[in-house]
C-alpha positions in Angstrom: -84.4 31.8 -23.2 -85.8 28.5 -24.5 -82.2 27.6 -25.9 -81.0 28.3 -22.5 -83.3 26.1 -20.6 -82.7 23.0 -23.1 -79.1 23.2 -22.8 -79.3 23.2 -19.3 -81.5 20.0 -19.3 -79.3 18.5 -21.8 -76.1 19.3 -19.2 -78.2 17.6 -16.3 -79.1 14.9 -17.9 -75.2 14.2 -19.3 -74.6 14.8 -15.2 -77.2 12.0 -14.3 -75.5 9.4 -16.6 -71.9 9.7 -15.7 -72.3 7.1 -12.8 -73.2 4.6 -15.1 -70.7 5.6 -17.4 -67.9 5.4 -15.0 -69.6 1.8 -13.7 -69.1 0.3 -17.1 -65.0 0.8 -16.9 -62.3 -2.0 -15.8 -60.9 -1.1 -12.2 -58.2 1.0 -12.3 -54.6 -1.3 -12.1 -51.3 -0.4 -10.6 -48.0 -1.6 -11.7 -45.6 -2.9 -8.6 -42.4 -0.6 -8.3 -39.3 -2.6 -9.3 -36.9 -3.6 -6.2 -34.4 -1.6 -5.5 -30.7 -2.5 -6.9 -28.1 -3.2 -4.3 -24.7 -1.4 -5.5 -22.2 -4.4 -5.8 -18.6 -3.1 -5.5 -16.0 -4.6 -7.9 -12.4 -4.7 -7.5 -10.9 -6.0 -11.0 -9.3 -3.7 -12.9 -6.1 -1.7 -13.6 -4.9 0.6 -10.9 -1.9 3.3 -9.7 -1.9 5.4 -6.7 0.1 7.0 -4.5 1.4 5.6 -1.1 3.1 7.9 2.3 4.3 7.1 5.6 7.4 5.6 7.5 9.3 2.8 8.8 12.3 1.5 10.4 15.6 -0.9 9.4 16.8 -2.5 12.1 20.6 -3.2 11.2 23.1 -5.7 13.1 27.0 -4.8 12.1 29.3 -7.5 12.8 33.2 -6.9 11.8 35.2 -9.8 9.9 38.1 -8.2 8.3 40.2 -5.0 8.9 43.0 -3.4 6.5 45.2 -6.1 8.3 43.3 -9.2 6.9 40.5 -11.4 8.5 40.3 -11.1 12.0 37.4 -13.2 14.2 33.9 -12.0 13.6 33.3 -9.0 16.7 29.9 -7.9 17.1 29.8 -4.2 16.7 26.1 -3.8 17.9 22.2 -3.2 16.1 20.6 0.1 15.5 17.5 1.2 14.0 17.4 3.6 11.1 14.1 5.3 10.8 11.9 7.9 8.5 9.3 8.4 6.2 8.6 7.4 2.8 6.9 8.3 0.2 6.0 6.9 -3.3 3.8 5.0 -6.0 2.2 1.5 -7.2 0.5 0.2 -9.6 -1.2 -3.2 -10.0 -4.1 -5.3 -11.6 -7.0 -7.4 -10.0 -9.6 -9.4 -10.6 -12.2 -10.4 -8.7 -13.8 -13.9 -8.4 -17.0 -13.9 -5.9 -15.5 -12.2 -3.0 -11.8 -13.2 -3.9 -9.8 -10.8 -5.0 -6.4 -11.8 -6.7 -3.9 -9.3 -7.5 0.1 -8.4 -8.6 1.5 -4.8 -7.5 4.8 -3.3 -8.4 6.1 -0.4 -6.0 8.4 2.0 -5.3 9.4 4.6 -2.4 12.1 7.3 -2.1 13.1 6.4 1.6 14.8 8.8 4.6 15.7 6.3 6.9 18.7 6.7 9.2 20.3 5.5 12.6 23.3 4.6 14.1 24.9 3.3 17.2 29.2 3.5 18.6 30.4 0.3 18.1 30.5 -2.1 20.7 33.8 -3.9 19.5 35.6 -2.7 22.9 38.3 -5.3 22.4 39.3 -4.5 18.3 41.6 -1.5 18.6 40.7 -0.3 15.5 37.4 0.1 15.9 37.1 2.1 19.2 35.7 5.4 18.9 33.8 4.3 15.6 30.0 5.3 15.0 28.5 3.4 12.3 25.3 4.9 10.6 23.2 2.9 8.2 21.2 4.6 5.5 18.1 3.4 4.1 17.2 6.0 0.6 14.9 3.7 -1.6 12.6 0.8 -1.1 10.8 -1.3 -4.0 8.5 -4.2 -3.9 7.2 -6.5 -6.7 4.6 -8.9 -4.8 0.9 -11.1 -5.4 -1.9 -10.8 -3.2 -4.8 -12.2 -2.2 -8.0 -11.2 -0.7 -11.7 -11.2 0.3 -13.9 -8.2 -0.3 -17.2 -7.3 1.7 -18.7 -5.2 -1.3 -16.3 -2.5 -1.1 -14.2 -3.3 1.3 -11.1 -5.5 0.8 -8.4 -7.1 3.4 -5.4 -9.1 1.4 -2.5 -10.6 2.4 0.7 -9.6 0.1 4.5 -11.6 -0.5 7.2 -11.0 -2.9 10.3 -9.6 -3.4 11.8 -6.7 -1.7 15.1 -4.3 -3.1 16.4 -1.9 -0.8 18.9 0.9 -1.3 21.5 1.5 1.6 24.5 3.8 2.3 26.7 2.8 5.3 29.1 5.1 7.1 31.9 4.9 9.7 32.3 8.3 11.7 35.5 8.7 13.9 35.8 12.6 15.3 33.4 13.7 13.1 35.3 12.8 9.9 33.4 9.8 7.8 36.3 7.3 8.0 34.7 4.6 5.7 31.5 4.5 3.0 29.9 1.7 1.4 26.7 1.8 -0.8 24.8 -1.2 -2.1 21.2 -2.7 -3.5 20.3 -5.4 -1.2 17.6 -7.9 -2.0 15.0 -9.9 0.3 11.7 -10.9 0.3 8.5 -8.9 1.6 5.5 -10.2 3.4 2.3 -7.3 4.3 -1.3 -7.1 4.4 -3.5 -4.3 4.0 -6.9 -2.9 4.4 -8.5 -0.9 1.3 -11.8 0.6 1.4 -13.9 1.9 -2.2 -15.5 5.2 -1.1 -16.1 5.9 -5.2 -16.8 4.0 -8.0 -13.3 4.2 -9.2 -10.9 5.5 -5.8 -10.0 3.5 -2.9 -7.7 4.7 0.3 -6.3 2.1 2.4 -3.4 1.5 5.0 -1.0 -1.4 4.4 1.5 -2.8 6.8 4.9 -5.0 5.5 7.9 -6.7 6.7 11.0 -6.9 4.5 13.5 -10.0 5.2 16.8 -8.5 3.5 18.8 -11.2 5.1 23.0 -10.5 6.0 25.3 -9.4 3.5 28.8 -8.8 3.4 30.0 -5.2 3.0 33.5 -3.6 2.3 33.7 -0.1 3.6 36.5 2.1 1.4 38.0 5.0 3.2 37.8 8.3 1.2 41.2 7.9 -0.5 39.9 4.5 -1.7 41.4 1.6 0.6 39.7 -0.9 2.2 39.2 -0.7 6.0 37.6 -3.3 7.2 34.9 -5.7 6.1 31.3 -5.9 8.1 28.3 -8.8 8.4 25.1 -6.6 8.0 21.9 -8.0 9.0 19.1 -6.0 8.1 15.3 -6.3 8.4 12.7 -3.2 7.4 9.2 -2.6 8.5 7.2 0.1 6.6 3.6 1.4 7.1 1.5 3.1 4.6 -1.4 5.0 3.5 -2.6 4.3 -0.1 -4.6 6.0 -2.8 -5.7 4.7 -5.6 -7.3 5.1 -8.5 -9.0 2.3 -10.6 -9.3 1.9 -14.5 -12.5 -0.9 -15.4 -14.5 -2.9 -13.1 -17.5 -0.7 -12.3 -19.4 -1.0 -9.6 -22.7 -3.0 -11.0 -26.3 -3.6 -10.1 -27.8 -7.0 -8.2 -30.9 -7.1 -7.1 
């Protein structure tokens, strides 16, 4: 029992002192939190992606020659060939502050069609005619330029434009003349894209094509020329884009 009542003492007298103890210690510090890092959003980098939607050639025959020789140029009246498309790209950028500078090459496989009876009322030869334009591939090689809001980017795009077109003179429901060719031009757009992960983007791009006038000789099926036509053509195309991005990584600023 007297062991028991001296460690008890001994206990309440280690109790008493603690206060003092404890009043003896340095105050108790706390380290600040570190600020928060803002996700910054960059653009350069390789990219390919894929690209859907449609479009429409509008397409002005006029007639110059027929299988008897030149004749006066006859107006044989517009149409509009429209479709989808659908296709691929692939590009670099790189980003400076919030300009973004950039080169894409693309491609499309293209269903565009129209047609309209030609209007040449006074050219005996071509009464009755339907004329049907064609519009199977698109491609454009073009720079851009833009500004991004973090991961956001709007850029205006111009280059060169190649087009693939078959054109087609109906009479009774027989094809009475074909011609195929790759047509040139140049290609302005501009374009929305928006980062939703650190390496994919989706955006929708709009673009005219200036593919200027061209002469074209239409060949009947037994191979002779029929007559010789003016086309002036002009595409517009609309897009949705997905891409994904090799480098640039979305990095830290506080």
């Amino acid at each position: 029992m007297k062991k028991f009542l001296l460690g008890m003492v001994g206990l309440a007298g280690l109790g008493a002192a603690a206060p003092a103890f404890g009043a003896d210690l340095p105050a108790q510090t706390y380290t600040k939190a570190p600020a928060m890092i803002a996700a910054v959003y960059d653009w350069t980098g390789f990219y390919v992606g894929l690209n859907g939607g449609g479009g429409f050639s509008h397409n002005c025959w006029t007639n110059t020659a027929t299988a008897a020789g030149a004749a006066p140029s006859v107006s044989e009246g517009c149409h509009d060939a429209s479709g989808g498309l659908v296709g691929g790209q692939i590009g670099y950028r790189w980003q400076m502050a919030n300009w973004v500078f950039g080169v894409e090459g693309q491609g499309d496989w293209a269903d565009f069609k129209g047609s309209n009876t030609s209007t040449a009322v006074l050219a005996a030869p071509l009464l009755g005619i339907t004329n049907q334009t064609k519009v199977d591939a698109i491609g454009l090689i073009t720079g851009q330029v833009g500004y991004a809001w973090n991961n956001v980017l709007w850029y205006l795009k111009g280059g060169v434009a190649v087009a693939h077109n078959r054109y087609t003179g109906i009479a009774a429901g027989l094809v009475l003349d074909s011609a195929d060719e790759t047509r040139w031009g140049g290609a302005i757009g501009t374009g929305v894209e928006v980062g939703f992960a650190p390496n994919w983007t989706v955006g929708v791009e709009y673009d005219h094509l200036f593919m200027g006038t061209r002469s074209i000789n239409l060949i009947a099926p037994d191979g002779v020329l029929t007559r010789t036509d003016s086309v002036k053509q002009d595409l517009d195309i609309a897009t949705v884009r997905v891409n994904y991005r090799w480098g640039g990584p979305v990095v830290g600023k506080y």
